[in-house]
C-alpha positions as CSV (number, residue, x, y, z in Angstrom):
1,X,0.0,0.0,0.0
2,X,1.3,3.3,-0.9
3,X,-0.1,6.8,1.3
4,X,0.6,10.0,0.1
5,X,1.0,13.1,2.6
6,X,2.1,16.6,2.5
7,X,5.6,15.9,4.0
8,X,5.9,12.0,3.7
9,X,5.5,9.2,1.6
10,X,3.9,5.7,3.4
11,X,4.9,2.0,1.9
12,X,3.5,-0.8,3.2
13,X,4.8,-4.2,2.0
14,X,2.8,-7.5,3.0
15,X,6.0,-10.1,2.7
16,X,4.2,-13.6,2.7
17,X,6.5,-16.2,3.8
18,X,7.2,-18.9,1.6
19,X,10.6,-21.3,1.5
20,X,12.9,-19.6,1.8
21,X,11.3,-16.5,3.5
22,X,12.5,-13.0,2.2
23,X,13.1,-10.6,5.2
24,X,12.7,-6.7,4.6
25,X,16.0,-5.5,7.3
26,X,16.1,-2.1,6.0
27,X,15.9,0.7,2.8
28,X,16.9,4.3,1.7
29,X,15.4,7.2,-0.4
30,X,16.1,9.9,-2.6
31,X,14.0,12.4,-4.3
32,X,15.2,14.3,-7.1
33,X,12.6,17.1,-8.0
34,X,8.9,14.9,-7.7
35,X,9.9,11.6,-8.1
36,X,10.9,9.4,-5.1
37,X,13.1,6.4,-5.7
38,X,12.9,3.7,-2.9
39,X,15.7,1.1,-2.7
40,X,14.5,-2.0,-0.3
41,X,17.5,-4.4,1.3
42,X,16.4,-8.0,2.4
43,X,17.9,-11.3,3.8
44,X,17.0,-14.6,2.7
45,X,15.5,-16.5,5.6
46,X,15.3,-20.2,5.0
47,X,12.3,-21.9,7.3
48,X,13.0,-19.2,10.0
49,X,9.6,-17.5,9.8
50,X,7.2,-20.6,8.1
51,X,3.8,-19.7,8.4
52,X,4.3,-16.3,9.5
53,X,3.1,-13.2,8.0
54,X,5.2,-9.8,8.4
55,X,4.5,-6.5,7.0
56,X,6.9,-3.8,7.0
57,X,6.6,-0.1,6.7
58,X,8.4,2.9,5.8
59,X,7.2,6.0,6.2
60,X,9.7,8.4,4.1
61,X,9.8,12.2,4.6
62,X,9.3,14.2,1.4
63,X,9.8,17.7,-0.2
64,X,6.7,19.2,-2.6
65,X,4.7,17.1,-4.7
66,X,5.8,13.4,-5.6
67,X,4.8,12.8,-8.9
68,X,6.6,9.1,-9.3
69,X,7.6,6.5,-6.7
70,X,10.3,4.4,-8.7
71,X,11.4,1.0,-6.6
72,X,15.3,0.2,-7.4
73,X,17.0,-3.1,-6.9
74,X,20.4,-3.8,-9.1
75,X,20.4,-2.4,-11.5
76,X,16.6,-2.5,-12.2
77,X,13.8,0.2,-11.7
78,X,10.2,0.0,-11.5
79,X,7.8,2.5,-11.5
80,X,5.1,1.3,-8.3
81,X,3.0,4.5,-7.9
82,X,2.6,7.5,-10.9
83,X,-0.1,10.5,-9.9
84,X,-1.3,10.8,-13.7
85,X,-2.2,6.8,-13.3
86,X,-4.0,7.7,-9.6
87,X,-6.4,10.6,-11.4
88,X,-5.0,12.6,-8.7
């Protein structure tokens, strides 16, 4: 789930365990003018967390308007939240 406020941007992330278990143990931002790009660091967790659920959440302070939230792992991006698709 993505939130949108005046001075922060909220991600939620539902990680559903599975074998092995991806952890969320932490991330860092960067805006440049109104897009936002999130980079998310996880550990591999085999069995440790089996039939848990975990949800993690960031809550990421902001400057004007985001326009674009781009997610970045590698040396891949992916656009996860644009305000022209929202209507907003």
């Amino acid at each position: 789930m993505i939130e949108i406020g005046e001075n922060e941007v909220t991600l939620s992330c539902f990680n559903p365990s599975s074998f092995p278990a991806g952890v969320i143990i932490g991330h860092i931002s960067k805006q440049e003018g109104d897009t936002l790009y999130v980079g998310v660091k996880y550990r591999i967790l085999i069995g440790a967390f089996l039939g848990d659920d975990m949800t993690s959440e960031f809550r990421l302070p902001v400057e004007g308007q985001v326009n674009q939230i781009v997610l970045k792992g590698g040396n891949e991006e992916r656009i996860v939240w644009n305000r022209e698709d929202m209507g907003k």
